[in-house]
Kinemage of the C-alpha trace (Angstrom):
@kinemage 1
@onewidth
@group {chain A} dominant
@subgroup {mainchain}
@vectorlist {calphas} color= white
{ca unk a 1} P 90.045 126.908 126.719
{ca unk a 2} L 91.302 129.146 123.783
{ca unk a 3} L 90.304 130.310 120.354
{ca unk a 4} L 91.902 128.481 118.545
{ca unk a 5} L 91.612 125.219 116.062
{ca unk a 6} L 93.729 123.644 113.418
{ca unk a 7} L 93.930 123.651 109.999
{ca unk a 8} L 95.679 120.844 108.437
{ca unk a 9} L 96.473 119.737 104.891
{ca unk a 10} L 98.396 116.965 103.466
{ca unk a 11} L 98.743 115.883 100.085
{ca unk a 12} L 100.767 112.865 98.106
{ca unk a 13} L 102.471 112.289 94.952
{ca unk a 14} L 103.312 108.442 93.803
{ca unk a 15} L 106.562 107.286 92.956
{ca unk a 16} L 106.973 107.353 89.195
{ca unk a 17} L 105.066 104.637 87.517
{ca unk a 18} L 103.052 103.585 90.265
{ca unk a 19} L 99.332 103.684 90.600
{ca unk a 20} L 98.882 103.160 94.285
{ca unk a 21} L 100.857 105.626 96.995
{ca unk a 22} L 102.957 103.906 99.421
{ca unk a 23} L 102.291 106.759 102.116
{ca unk a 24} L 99.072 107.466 104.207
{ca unk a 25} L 97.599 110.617 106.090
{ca unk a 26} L 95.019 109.759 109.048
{ca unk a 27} L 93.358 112.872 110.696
{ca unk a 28} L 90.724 111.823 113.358
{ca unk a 29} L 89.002 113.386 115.937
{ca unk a 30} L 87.746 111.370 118.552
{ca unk a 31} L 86.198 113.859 120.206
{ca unk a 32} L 85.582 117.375 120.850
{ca unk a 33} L 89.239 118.705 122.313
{ca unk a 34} L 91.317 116.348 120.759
{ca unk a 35} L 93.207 115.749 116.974
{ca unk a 36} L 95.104 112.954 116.038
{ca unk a 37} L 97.162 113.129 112.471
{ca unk a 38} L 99.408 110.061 112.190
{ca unk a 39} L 101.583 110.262 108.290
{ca unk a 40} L 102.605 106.669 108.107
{ca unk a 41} L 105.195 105.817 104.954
{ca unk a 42} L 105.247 102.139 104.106
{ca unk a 43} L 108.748 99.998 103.719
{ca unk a 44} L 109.515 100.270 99.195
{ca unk a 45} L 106.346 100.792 96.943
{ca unk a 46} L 103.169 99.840 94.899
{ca unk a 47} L 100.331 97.919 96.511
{ca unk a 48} L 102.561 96.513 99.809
{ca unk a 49} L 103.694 99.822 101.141
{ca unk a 50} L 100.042 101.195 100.356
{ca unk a 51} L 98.339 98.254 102.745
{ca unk a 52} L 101.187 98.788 105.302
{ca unk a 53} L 100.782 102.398 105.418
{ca unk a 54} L 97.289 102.083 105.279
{ca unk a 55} L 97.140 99.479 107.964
{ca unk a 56} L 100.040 101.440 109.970
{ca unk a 57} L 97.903 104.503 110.019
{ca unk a 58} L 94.760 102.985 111.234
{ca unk a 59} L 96.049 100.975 113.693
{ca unk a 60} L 97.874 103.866 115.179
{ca unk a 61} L 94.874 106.722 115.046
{ca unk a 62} L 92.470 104.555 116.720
{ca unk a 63} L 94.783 103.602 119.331
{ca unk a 64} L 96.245 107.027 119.851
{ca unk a 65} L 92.577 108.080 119.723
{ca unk a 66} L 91.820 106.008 122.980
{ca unk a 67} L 94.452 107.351 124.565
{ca unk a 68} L 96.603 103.969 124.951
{ca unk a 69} L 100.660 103.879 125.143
{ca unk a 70} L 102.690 104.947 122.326
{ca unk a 71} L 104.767 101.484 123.456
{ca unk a 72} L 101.320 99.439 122.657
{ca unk a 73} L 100.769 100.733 119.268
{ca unk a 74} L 104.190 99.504 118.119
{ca unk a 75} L 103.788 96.422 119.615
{ca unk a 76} L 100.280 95.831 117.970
{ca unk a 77} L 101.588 97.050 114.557
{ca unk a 78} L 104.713 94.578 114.707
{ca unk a 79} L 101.881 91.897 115.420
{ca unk a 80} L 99.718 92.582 112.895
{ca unk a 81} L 101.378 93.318 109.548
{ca unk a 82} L 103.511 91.015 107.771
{ca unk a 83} L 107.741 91.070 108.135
{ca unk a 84} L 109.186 92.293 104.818
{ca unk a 85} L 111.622 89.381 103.746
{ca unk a 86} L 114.273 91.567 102.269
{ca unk a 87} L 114.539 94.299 105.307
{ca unk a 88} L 113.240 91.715 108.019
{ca unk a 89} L 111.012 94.948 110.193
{ca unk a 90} L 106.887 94.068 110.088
{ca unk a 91} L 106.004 97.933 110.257
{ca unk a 92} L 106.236 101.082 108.495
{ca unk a 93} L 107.714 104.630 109.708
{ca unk a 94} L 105.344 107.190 110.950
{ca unk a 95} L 104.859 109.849 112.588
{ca unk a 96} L 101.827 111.014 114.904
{ca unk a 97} L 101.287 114.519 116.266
{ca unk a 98} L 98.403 114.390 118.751
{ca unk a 99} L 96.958 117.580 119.462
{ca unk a 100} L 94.930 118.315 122.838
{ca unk a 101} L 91.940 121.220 123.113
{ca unk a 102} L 94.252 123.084 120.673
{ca unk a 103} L 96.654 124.004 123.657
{ca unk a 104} L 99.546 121.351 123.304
{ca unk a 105} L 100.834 119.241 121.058
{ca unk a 106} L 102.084 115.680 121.181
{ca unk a 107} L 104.485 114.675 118.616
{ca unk a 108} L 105.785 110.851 118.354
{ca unk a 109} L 108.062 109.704 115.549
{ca unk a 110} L 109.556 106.667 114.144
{ca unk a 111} L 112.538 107.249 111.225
{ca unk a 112} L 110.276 109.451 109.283
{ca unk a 113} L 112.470 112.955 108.593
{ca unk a 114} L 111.513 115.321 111.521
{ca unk a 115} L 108.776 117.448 112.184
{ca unk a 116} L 109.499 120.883 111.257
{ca unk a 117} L 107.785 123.574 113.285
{ca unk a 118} L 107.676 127.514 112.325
{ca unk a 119} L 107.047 130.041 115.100
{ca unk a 120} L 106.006 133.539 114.367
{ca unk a 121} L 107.884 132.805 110.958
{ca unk a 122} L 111.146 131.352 112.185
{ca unk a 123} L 112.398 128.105 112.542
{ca unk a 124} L 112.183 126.550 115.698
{ca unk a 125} L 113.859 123.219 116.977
{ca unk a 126} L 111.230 121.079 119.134
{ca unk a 127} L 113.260 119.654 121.835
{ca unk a 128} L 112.618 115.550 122.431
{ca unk a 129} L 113.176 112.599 124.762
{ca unk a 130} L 114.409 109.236 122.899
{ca unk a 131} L 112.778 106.030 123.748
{ca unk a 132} L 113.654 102.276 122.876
{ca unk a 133} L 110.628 99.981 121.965
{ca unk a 134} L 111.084 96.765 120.208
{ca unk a 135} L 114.687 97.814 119.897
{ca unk a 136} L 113.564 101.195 117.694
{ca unk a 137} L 114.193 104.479 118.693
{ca unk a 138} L 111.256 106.689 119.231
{ca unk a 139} L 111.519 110.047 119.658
{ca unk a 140} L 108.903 112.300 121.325
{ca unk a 141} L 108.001 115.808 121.823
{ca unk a 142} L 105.561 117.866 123.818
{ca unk a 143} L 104.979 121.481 123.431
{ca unk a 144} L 102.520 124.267 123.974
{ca unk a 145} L 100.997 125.298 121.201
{ca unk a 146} L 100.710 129.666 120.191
{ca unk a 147} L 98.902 131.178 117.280
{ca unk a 148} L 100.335 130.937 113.730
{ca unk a 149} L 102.529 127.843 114.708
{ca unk a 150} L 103.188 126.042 111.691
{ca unk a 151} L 104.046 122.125 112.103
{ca unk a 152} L 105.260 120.246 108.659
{ca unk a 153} L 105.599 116.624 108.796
{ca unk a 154} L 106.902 114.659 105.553
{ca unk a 155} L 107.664 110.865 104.293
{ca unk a 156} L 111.452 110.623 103.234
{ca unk a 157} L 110.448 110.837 99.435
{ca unk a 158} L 110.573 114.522 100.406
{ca unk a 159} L 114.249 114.299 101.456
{ca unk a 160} L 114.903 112.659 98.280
{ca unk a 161} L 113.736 114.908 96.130
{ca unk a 162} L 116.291 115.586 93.141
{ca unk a 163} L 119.027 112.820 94.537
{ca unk a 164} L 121.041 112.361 91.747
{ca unk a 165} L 119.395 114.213 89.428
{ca unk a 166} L 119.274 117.755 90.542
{ca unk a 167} L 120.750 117.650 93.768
{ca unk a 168} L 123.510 115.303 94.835
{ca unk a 169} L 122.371 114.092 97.884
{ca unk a 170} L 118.578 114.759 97.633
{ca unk a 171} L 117.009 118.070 99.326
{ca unk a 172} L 117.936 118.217 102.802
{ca unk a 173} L 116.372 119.098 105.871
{ca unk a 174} L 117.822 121.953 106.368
{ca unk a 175} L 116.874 123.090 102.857
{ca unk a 176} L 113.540 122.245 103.565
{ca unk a 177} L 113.343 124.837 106.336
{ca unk a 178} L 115.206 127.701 104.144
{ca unk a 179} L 112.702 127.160 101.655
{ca unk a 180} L 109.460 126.980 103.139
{ca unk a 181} L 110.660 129.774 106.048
{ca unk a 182} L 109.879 132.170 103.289
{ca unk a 183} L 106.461 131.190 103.118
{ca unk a 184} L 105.913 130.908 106.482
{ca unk a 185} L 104.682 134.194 107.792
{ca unk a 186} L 102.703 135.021 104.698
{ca unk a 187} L 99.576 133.240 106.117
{ca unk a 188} L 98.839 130.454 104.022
{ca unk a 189} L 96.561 127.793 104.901
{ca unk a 190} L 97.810 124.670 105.085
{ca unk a 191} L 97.291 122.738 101.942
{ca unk a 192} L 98.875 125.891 100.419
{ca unk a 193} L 101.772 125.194 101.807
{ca unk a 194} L 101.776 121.713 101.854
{ca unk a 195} L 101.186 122.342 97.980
{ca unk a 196} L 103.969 124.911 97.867
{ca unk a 197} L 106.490 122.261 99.014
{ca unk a 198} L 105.213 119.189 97.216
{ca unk a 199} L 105.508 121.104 94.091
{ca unk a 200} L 108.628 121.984 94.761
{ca unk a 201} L 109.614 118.333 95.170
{ca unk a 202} L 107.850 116.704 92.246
{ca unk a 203} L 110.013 119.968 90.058
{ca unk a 204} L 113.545 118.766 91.671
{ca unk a 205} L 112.181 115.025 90.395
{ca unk a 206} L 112.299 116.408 87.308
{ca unk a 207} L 108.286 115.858 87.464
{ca unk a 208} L 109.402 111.755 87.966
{ca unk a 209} L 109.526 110.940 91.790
{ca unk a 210} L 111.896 108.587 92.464
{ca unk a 211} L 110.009 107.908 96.055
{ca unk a 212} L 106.266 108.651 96.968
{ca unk a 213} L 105.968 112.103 98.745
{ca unk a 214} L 104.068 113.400 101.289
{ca unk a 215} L 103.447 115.851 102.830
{ca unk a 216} L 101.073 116.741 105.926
{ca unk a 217} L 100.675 121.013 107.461
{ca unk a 218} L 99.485 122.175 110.678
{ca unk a 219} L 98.612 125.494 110.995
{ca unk a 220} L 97.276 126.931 114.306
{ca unk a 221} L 94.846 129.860 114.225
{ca unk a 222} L 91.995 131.550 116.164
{ca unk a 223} L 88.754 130.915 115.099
{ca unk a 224} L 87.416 132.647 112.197
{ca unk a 225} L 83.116 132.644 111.779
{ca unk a 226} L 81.895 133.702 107.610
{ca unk a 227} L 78.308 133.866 107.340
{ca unk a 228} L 76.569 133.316 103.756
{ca unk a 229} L 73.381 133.942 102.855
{ca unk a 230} L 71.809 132.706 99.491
{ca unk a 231} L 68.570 132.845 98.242
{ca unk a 232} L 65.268 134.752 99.395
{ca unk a 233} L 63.138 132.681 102.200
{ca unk a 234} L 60.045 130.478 100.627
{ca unk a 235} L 57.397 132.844 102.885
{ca unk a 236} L 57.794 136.342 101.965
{ca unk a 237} L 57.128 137.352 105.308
{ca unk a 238} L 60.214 136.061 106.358
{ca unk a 239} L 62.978 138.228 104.774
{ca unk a 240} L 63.403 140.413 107.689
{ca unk a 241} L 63.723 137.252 109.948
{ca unk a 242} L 66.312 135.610 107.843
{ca unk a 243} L 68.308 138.772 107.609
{ca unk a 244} L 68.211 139.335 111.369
{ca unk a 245} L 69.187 136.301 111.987
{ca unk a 246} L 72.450 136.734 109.590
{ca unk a 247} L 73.616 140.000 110.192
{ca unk a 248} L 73.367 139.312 114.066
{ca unk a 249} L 76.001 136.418 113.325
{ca unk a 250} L 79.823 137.440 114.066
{ca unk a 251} L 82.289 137.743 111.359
{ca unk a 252} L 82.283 138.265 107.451
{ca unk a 253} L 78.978 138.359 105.617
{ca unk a 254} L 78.354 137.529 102.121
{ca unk a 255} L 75.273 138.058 100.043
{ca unk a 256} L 75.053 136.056 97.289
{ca unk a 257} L 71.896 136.417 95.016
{ca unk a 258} L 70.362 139.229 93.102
{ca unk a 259} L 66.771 139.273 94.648
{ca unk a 260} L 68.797 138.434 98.339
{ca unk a 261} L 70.879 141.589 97.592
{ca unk a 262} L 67.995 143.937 97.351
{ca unk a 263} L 66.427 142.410 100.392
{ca unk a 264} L 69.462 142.556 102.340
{ca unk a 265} L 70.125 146.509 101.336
{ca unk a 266} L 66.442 147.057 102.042
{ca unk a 267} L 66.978 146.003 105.437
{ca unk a 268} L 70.378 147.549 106.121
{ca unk a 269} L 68.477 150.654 104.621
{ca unk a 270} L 71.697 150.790 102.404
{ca unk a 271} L 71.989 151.308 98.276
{ca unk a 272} L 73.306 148.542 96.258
{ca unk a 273} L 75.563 149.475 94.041
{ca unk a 274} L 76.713 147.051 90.810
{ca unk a 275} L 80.055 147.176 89.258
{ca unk a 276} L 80.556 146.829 86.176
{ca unk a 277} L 83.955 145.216 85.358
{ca unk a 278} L 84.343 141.493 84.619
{ca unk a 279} L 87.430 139.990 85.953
{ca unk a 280} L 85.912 136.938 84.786
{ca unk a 281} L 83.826 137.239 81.352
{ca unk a 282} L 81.824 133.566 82.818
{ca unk a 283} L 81.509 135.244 86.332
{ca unk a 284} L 78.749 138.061 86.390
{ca unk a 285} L 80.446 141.420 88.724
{ca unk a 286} L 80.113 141.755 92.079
{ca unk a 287} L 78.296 144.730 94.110
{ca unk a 288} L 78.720 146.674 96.915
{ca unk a 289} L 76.145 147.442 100.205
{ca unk a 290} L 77.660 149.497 103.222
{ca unk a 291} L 77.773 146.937 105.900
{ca unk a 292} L 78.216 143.639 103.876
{ca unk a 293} L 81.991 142.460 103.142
{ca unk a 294} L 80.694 141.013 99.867
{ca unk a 295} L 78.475 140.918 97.590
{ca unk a 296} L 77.679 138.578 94.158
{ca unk a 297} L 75.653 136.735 92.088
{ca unk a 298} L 74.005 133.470 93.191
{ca unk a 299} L 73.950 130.359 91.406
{ca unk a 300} L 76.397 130.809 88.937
{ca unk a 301} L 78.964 132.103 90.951
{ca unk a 302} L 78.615 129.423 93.872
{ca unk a 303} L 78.878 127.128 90.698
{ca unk a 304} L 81.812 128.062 89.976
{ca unk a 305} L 83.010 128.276 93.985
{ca unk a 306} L 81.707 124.220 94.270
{ca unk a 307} L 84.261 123.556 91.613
{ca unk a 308} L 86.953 124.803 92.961
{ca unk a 309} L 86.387 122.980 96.216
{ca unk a 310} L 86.223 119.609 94.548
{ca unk a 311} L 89.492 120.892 93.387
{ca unk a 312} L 90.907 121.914 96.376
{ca unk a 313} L 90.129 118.659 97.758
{ca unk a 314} L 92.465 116.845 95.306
{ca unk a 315} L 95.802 118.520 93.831
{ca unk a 316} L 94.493 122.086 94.255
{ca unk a 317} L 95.939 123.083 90.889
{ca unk a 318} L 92.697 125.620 90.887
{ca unk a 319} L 94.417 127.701 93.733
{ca unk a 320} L 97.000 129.631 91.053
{ca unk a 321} L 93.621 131.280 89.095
{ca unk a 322} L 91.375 131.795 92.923
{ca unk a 323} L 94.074 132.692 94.914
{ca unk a 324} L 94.539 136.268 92.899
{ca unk a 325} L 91.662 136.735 90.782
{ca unk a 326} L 88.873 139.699 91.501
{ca unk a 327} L 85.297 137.591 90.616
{ca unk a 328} L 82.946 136.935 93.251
{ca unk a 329} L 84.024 133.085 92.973
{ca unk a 330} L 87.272 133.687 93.448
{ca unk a 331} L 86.692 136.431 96.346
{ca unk a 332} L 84.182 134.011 97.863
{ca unk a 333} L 86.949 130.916 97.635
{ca unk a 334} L 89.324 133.018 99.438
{ca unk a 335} L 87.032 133.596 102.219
{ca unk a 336} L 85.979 130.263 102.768
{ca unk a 337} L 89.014 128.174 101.709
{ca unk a 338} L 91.543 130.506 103.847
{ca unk a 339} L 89.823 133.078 106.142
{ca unk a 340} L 86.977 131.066 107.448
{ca unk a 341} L 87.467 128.302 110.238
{ca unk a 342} L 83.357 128.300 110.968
{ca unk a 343} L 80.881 129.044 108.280
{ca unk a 344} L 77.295 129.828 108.532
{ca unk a 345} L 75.079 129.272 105.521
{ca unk a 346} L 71.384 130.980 105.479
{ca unk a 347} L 69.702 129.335 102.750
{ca unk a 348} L 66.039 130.579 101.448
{ca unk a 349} L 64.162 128.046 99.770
{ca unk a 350} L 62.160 130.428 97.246
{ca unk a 351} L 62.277 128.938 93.770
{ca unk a 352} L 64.005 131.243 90.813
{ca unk a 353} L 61.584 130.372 87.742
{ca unk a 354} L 64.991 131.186 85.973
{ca unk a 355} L 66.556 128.568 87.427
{ca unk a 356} L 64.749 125.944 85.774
{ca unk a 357} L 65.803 127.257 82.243
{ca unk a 358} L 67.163 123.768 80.740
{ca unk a 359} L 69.538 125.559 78.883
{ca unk a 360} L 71.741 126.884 82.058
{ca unk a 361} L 75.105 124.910 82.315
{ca unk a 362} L 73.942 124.037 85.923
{ca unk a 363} L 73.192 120.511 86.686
{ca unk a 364} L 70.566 120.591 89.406
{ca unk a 365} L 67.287 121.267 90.710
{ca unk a 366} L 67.204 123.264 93.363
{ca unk a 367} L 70.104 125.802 95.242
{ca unk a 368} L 69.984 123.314 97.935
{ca unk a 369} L 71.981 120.572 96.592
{ca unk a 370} L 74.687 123.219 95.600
{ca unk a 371} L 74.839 124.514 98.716
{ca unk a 372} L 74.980 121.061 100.639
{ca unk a 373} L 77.669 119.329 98.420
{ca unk a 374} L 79.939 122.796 98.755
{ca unk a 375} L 78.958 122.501 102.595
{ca unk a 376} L 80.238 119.217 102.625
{ca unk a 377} L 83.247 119.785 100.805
{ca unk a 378} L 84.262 122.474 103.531
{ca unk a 379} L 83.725 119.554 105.620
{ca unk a 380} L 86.112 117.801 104.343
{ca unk a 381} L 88.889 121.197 104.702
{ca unk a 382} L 88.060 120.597 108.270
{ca unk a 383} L 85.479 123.712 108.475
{ca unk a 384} L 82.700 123.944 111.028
{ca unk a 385} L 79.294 124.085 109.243
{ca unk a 386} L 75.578 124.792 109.920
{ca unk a 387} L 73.403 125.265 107.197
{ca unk a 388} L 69.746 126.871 108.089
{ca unk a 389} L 67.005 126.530 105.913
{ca unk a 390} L 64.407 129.166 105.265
């Protein structure tokens, strides 16, 4: 088996004066060396082609997930959802990409515009076999997967995009790929690009979609292991344990705490050096220690890195100010949110007396919660976590 895992992304925008989105991203994995991502895009818009997307999607993933026939799935879905009276079909579009120990990928599709795969930054066409079931034409693809392989799947709203308005005849396919071929060898994750393109279409909408959008990125990569430590241990005794223990770990290690820096460059046997420029006045400066890749403050800097998570998780407007920015919440984003693929947090349980200062715009008890609700929200990016207490 190889190194490597995927990171996927999707996001959605709703057709202009809607509240619900008529598209739907599943991601499930059913087990250990399988993925399945099915983008399902139900028929017009509002509540209907939400539950038929919604429904689509489900039905699909768990099906896909057990490993039954692509011909079953269609035939369940045309079973179970309503027919649309105007367009007489009982199903939405979709597509599914099925991906299997990280090796090769499996990539089904139903009148949803075409996957788009990059390949050490180029365009590449994904060659596919047409099949006829329930007199629609499926197409579908199989293909070894290689590091830095970039799929993009889309609903049609992202074809659309400008028809009329800027563009003639919407923003083709073929546009698609000349735009976002720029961006492919940069090394992205994926909901940067994902975000990079759906902006792009909600700007040729003239910030009005005429169509909801989405848009869903693959991005295959080897596995990369961060390892943060915050907070000294609740026994004393254990500092040299708990640093052991970290700095044995593979990867990139940051040290996040004032008291944990000066135990960590105790142990290293290294100086810690502050700096003293703030790149962010609300962000206290980083330091340096020979041997660690970074080094900040604690709780107000993980603070800060929790809220940009949250915001990641949603439209990931956040990304313009972490992306390029010099604090240690920024620096710390970029190693978690991009770099990192598995992440190790070290936690000490010692209580800060100044943490308990009412007036400190920090709304909880202990580091703990902090550090679980940003754990979880890596979670949710698709991260591998383990938390140890000490």
């Amino acid at each position: 088996m190889n190194n490597f895992c995927a990171d996927i992304g999707y996001r959605s925008v709703n057709k202009f004066g809607e509240q619900l989105c008529g598209d739907h991203v599943d991601v499930i994995s059913p087990d250990d060396h399988s993925t399945v991502i099915v983008l399902a895009d139900g028929l017009g818009s509002g509540v209907k082609a939400s539950i038929l997307s919604t429904l689509t999607a489900k039905i699909i993933s768990t099906m896909m997930a057990e490993n039954m026939k692509i011909e079953d799935c269609v035939a369940t879905i045309a079973a179970t959802l309503p027919v649309c009276a105007v367009r007489g079909v009982a199903y939405s579009t979709f597509t599914i990409i099925r991906l299997v120990e990280n090796e090769e990928a499996e990539i089904i599709q139903y009148d949803n515009p075409m996957v788009i795969l990059f390949r050490d930054g180029k365009y590449q066409d994904i060659p596919s076999t047409q099949m006829q079931i329930d007199g629609k034409t499926i197409y579908r693809s199989r293909i070894k997967l290689q590091e830095q392989d970039i799929f993009i799947a889309m609903s049609d709203g992202a074809i659309h995009a400008g028809v009329g308005m800027t563009l003639n005849f919407g923003w083709q396919r073929e546009d698609i790929i000349s735009y976002m071929e720029t961006f492919a060898e940069v090394g992205f994750t994926a909901k940067t690009l994902t975000t990079i393109l759906l902006d792009e279409c909600v700007r040729l909408y003239g910030g009005k979609p005429g169509d909801d959008t989405t848009v869903c990125t693959i991005r295959i990569r080897k596995r990369q292991p961060v390892n943060l430590i915050i907070g000294p241990p609740a026994n004393r005794e254990d500092c040299n344990k708990m640093m052991s223990l970290f700095f044995s770990k593979e990867g990139k290690h940051i040290v996040c705490g004032g008291t944990t820096s000066n135990i960590a460059a105790k142990f290293l046997r290294k100086k810690l050096i502050p700096a003293l420029d703030f790149p962010d006045p609300e962000i206290p400066p980083i330091a340096k220690i020979e041997g660690v890749d970074l080094v900040t403050e604690g709780i107000i800097t993980i603070n800060r890195v929790l809220s940009y998570a949250k915001n990641y998780l949603e439209d990931n407007e956040s990304y313009a100010k972490w992306s390029c920015q010099k604090d240690g919440a920024s620096l710390i984003a970029r190693m978690l949110f991009e770099e990192a693929t598995d992440i190790n947090f070290f936690v000490g349980r010692a209580v800060n007396p100044a943490h308990q200062n009412p007036n400190l715009p920090i709304q909880f008890h202990i580091k703990m919660q902090m550090v679980n609700e940003l754990a979880e929200c890596l979670k949710k990016m698709g991260k591998q976590i383990k938390v140890s207490y000490f």
